[in-house]
C-alpha positions as CSV (number, residue, x, y, z in Angstrom):
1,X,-9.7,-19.0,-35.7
2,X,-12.0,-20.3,-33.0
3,X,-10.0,-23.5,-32.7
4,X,-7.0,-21.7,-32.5
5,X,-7.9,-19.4,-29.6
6,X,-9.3,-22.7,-28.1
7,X,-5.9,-23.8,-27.8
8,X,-4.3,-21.4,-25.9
9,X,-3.6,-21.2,-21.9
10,X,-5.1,-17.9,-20.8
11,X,-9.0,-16.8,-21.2
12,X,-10.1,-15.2,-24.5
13,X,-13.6,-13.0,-23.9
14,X,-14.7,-10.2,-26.9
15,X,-18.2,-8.5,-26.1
16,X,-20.0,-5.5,-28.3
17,X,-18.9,-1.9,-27.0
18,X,-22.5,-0.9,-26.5
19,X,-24.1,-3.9,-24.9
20,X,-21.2,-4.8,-23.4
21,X,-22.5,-8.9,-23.8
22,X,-20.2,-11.3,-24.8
23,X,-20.2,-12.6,-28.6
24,X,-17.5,-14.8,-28.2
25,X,-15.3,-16.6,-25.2
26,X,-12.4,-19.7,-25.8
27,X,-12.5,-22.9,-24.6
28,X,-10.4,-21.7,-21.6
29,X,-12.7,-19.0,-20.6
30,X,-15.4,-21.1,-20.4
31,X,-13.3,-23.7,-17.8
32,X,-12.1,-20.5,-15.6
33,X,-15.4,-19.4,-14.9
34,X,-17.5,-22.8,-15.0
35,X,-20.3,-21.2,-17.4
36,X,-21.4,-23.1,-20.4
37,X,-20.5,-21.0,-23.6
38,X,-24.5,-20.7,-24.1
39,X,-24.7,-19.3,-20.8
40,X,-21.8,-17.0,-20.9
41,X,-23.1,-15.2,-24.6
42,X,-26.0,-14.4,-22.9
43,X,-23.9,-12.3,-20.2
44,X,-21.6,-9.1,-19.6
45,X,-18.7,-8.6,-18.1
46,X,-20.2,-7.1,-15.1
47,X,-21.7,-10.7,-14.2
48,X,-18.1,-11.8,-13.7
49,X,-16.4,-9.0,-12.4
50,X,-17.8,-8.4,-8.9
51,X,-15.1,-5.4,-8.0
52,X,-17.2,-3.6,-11.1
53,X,-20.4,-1.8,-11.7
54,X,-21.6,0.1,-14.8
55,X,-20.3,3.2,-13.8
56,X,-16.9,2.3,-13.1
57,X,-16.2,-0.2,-15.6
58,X,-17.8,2.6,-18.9
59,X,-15.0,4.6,-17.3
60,X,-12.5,1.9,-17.8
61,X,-13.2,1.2,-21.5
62,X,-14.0,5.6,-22.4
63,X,-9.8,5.7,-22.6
64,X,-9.5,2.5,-25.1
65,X,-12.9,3.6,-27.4
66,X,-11.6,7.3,-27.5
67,X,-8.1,6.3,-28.9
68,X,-6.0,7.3,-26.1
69,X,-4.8,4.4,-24.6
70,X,-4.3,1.1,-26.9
71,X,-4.8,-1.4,-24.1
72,X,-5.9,-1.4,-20.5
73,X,-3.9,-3.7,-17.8
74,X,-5.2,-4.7,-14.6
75,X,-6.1,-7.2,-11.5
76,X,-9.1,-7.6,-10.6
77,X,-11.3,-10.9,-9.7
78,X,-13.7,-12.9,-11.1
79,X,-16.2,-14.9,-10.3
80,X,-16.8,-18.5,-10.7
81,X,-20.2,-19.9,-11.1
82,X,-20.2,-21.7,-7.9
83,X,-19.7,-18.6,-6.1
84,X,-15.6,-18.1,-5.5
85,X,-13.3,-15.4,-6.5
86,X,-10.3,-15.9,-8.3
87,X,-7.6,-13.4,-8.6
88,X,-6.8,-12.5,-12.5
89,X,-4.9,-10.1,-14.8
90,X,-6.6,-8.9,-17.6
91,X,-5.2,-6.9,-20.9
92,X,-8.5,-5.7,-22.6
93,X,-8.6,-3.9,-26.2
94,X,-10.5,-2.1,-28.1
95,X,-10.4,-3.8,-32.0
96,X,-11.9,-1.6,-34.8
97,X,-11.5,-2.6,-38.3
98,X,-13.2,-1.3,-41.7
99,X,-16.4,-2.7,-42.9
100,X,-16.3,-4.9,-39.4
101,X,-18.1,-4.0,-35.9
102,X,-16.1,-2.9,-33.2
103,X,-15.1,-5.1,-30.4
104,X,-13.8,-5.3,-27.1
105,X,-11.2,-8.4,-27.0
106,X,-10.2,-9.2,-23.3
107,X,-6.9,-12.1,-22.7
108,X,-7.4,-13.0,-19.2
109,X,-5.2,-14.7,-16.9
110,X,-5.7,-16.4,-13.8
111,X,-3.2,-15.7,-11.4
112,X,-4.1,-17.5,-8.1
113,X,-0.5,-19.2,-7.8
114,X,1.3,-15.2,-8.4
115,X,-0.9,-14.3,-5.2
116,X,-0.3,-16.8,-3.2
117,X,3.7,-16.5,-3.9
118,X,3.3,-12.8,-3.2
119,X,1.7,-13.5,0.0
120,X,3.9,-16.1,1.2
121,X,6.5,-13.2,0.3
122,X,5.1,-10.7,2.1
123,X,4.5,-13.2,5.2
124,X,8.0,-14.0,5.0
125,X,9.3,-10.2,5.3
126,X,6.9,-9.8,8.1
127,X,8.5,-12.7,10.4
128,X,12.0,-11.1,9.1
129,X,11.1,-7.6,10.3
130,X,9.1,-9.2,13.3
131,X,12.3,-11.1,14.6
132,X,14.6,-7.9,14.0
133,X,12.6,-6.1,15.9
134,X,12.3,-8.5,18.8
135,X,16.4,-8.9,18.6
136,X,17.1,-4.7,18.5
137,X,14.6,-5.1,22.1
138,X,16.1,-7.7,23.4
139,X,19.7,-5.8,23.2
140,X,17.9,-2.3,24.7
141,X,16.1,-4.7,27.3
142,X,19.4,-6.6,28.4
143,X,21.2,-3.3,28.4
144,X,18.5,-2.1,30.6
145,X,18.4,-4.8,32.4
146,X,22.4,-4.8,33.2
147,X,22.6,-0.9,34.2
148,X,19.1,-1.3,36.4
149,X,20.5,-4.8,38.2
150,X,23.7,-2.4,40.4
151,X,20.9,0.0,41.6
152,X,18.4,-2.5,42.7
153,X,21.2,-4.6,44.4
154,X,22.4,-1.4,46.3
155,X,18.8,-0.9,47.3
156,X,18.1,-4.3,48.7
157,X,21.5,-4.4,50.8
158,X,20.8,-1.0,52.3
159,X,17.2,-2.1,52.8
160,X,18.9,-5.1,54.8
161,X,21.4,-3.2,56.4
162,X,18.3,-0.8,57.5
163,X,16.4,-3.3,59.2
164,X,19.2,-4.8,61.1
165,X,19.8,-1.1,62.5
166,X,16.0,-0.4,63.5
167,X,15.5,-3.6,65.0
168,X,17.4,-2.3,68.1
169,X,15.0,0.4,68.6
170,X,11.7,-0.3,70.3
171,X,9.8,2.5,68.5
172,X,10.7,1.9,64.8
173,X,8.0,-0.6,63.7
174,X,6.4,1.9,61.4
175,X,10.0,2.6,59.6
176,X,10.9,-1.5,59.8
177,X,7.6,-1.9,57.6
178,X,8.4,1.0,55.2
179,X,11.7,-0.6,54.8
180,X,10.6,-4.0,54.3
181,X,7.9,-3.0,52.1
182,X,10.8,-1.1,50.2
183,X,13.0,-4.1,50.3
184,X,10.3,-6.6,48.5
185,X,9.5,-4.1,45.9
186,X,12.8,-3.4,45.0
187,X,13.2,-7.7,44.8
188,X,10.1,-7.8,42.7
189,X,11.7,-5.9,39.9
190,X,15.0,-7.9,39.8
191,X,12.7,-10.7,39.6
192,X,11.3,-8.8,36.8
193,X,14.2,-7.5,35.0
194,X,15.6,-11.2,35.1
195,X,12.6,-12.6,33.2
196,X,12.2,-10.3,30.6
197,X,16.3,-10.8,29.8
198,X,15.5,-14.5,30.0
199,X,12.8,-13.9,27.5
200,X,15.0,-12.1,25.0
201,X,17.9,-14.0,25.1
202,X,16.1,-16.7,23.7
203,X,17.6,-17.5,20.5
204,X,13.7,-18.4,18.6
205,X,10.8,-16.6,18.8
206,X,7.0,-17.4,17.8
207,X,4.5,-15.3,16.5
208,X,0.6,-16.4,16.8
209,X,-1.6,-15.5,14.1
210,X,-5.1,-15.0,14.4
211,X,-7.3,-17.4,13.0
């Protein structure tokens, strides 16, 4: 039995309902989490699973010891014996059988590729929605830019057409600056309107992570 469980891919642990220490962990258990199989029988659970303390995890196994649930399923992480986390999925029962003692028999899977296909995923959709976004902008922002551009052009020739009128008269320098004033500000956002519809009619946009 022990060389057939030593054969198989995913981890193999069983550990006494009361204790909670391991009596018995596969070949592949022992390669997941880099103990020795003399150091791991001398362990719980709880050494491995930092996400866990005593509290939490008795209320994980109450369901499976008081008959209402058959198995437990669930992600959490374990630790290696040099120090790192691994993601894993774990499927735990509780196995009672006449004349033998009770034990908890956990089949754990590490699932560090899933993760990192899932985040990869998830990255993915982000740049999607990221780029959608920037394109539904870019549209409101050329719009904007396209209604805004008739107004500010009127502005500047009336501006123009201001000065060349007050310039006849010797006491209009204080409404010559007003209008000049006017007249660069009103340039200024062209020049500003033009840039951002530059920037959105690009057809490839970046985004910069943090580190």
């Amino acid at each position: 039995f022990k060389a057939l469980l030593d054969q198989t891919l995913d981890c193999v642990f069983m550990f006494e309902p009361d204790s909670l220490q391991f009596v018995y962990v596969n070949r592949g258990a022992i390669q997941q989490v880099g103990y020795s199989e003399h150091e791991l029988l001398a362990m719980t659970p709880l050494d491995l699973k930092p996400e866990f303390d005593a509290t939490s995890f008795s209320q994980l196994l109450e369901p499976l010891i008081a008959g209402k649930l058959k198995l437990q399923r669930f992600e959490t992480v374990h630790r290696h014996n040099y120090g790192r986390d691994m993601p894993v999925e774990v499927v735990l029962q509780y196995v009672s059988a006449a004349n033998e003692a009770s034990r908890f028999v956990a089949i754990v899977r590490d699932i560090t590729d899933r993760k990192h296909a899932e985040e990869k995923l998830r990255t993915q959709q982000d740049e999607l929605a990221h780029v959608t976004r920037l394109s539904t902008m870019g549209e409101m922002a050329s719009g904007l830019a396209h209604e805004l551009n008739q107004p500010l052009a009127t502005i500047t020739q009336y501006c123009f057409v201001g000065q060349q009128m007050l310039e006849q008269s010797a006491n209009a320098q204080q409404v010559h600056d007003l209008f000049e004033t006017l007249s660069d500000q009103a340039m200024r956002a062209g020049a500003i309107i033009r840039r951002l519809r530059d920037l959105v009619a690009k057809r490839s946009f970046a985004r910069s992570k943090a580190p």
